[in-house]
N, C-alpha and C positions, 0 to 999 in steps of 0.2 A: 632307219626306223621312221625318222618321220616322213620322206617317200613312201612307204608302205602305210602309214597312216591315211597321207593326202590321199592314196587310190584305195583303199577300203572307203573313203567319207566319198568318192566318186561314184564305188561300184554301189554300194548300199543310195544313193542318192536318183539311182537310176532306175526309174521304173517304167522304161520303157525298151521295148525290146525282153521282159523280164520275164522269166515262170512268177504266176500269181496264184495260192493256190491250186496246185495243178494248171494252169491256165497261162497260156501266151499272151502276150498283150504288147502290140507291132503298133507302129505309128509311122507312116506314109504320106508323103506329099500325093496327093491326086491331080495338084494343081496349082498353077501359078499366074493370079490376077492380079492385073494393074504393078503392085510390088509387093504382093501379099500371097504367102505360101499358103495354100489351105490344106489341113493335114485328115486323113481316115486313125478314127483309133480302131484297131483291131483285135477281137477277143477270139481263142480257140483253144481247145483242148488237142494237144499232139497228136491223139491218136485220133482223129478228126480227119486228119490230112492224109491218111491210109486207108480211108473209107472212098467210094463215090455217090456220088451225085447228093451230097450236101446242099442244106438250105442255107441260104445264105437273109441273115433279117439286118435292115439297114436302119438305124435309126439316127431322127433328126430332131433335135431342141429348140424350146418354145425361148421368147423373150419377144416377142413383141418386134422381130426383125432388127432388133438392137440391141438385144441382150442375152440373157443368156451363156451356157457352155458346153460342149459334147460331154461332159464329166458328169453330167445331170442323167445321162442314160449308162452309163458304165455299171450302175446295180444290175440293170437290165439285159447288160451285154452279158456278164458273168454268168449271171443265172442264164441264159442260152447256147450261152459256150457251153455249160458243164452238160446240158442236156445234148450235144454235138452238133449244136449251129454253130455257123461262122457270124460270128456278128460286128457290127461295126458301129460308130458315132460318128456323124458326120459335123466338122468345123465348114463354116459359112461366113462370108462376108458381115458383118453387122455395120448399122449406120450408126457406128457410136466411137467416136477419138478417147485418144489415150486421158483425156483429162474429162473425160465420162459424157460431153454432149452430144447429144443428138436433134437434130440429124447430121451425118457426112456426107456435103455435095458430093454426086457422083455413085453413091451406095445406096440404093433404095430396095425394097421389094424384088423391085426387076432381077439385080443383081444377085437376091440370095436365091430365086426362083433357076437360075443359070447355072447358080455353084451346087442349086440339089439336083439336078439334071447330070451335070458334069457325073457329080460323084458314082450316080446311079450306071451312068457310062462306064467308070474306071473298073466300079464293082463287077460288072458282066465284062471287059474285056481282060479281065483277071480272075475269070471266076476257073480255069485249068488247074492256078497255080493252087489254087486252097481244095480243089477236087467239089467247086461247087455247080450244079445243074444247073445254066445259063436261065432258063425256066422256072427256077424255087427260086427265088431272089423278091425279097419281100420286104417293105418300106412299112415303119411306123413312126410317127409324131405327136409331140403335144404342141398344142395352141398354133401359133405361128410355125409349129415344124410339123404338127399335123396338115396347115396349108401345103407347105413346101410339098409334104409326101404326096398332096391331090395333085399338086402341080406337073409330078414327075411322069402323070396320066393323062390328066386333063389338059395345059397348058401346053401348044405344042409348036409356038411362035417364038417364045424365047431360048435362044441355044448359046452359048457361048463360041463364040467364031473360031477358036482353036481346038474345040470339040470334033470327035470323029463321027461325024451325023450316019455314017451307016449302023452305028450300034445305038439300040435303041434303048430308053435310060426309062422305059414302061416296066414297073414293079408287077410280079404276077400275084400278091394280094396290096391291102393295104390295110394298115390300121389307125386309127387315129382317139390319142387322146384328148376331149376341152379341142378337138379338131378346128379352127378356122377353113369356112368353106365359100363365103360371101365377103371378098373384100372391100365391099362400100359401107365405108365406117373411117369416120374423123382420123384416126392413127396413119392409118394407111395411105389416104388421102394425103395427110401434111409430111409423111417419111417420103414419097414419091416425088414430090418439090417440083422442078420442072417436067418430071416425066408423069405427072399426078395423069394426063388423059390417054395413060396404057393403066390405069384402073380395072378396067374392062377385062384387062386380055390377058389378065394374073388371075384371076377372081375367077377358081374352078365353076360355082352355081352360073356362070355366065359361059364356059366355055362346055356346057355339058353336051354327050355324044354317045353312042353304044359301042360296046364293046371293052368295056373301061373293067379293071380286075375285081375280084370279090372284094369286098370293103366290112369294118367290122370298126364302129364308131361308140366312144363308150363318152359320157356327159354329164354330168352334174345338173338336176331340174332346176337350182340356184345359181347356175353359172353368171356372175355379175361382166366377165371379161365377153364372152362369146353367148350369145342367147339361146338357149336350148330353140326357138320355134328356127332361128335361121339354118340348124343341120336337120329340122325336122323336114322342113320345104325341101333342101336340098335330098336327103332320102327319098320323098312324095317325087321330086322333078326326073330324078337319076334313074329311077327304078320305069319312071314312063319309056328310059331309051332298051328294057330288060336289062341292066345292071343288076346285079347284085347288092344291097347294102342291109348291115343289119344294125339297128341301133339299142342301145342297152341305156339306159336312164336311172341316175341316180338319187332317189327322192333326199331333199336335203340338204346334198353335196354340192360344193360350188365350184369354181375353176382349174385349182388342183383336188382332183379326186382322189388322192394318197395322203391327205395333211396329218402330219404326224408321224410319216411314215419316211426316218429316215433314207432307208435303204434305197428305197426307187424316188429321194429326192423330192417328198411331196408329190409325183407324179400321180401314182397310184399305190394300189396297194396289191397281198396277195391273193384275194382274190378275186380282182382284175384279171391279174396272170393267168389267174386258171384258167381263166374263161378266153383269155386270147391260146391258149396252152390248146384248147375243145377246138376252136376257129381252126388251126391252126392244122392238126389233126384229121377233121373234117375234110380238109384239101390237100393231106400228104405233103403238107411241110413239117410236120415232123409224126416222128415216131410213137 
């Protein structure tokens, strides 16, 4: 009895690998840096994987390259798994030790801009196994994970050396929450330590170029973390290479645009969604 005990307190304690709601929810190493496993959370509906040419929406969490958790977009995964994307959360590098400070020599910007690259890599050289169209594979972030998703476009000097550079980790839209686009700002600066003069060559508003995917960037006019003029410049700069970007402004709202809003984690709210739901639509990622 209590062997059948211990493995119910196991199986009920396991929520990965688990049906949620109708919903799969897989967890994957993508990667293995320095001594640190970085995992994909993975959301889908079964009959998802009997279908083809699935979208596939990747999302990245904000904290300031230090903080942070992929658990912060899992409201988000669900709600697009049920609609039959495959979606994902992607775990990164942060520069913050188990006794909470920050910075960790060795883990800067560079590093998390690497492990969203990578991940975008693993996603497209596994996009068979989930029945997803190598092509619909689409990156969203807040704050600091809205940088990362520019990065997976923009940035195209930082690779992780055990990365398979023939596969390319370019998103074909992007979205970005409270987005960072201009990394010349104090934080950033003091988390990059010795590597502070590749500033330049993380920091999308510096690395801008044509051909870069449709973008659909949503802001807060009070945003006290990210300044609404700095994603307005970068719109005005990006759209001179014909870029596509569309930006949607919050009269009011400040950094998380969802406050109070458990579900999507303060992120946003619903409807935000909608409106990434239209974008979304509009370019035959989804249905």
């Amino acid at each position: 009895m209590k062997t059948l005990f211990a493995v119910a307190l196991i199986f009920l304690s396991w929520n990965v690998n688990a049906s949620i709601d109708s919903l799969v929810h897989k967890r994957v190493v993508y990667k293995v840096a320095d001594t640190s496993s970085l995992h994909l959370d993975i959301f889908y509906a079964p009959e998802a994987l009997k279908q083809k040419n699935n979208t596939a929406l990747v999302f990245i969490h904000g904290g300031g390259w230090a903080y942070g958790s992929p658990s912060e977009f899992f409201g988000a995964c669900r709600r697009y798994a049920k609609a039959g994307v495959i979606t994902f959360s992607i775990q990164y590098r942060l520069s913050k030790d188990a006794k909470g400070n920050v910075p960790v020599a060795g883990i800067t910007p560079v590093e998390c801009v690497k492990d969203a690259r990578s991940a975008m890599r693993w996603v497209r050289e596994h996009a068979r196994e989930f029945s997803i169209d190598p092509q619909k594979i689409v990156v969203g972030g807040q704050s600091a994970g809205g940088h990362l998703s520019y990065a997976t476009a923009y940035i195209d000097q930082h690779n992780e050396a055990t990365d398979n550079l023939k596969v390319s980790p370019m998103p074909n839209a992007i979205i970005s929450f409270s987005g960072t686009t201009n990394c010349m700002e104090a934080w950033c600066d003091m988390l990059l330590g010795e590597k502070r003069s590749q500033i330049w060559s993380i920091s999308p508003a510096h690395n801008l170029k044509k051909g870069m995917p449709p973008t659909i960037a949503f802001h807060g006019e009070e945003d006290n973390v990210v300044p609404l003029w700095t994603i307005q410049f970068f719109k005005r700069d990006t759209e001179k290479f014909g870029n596509h970007f569309e930006l949607i402004t919050y009269e009011g709202r400040k950094h998380y645009l969802g406050a109070g809003n458990k579900t999507y984690s303060n992120l946003f709210d619903e409807e935000i969604m909608e409106k990434t739901d239209d974008f979304l639509r509009r370019y035959g990622f989804l249905k």
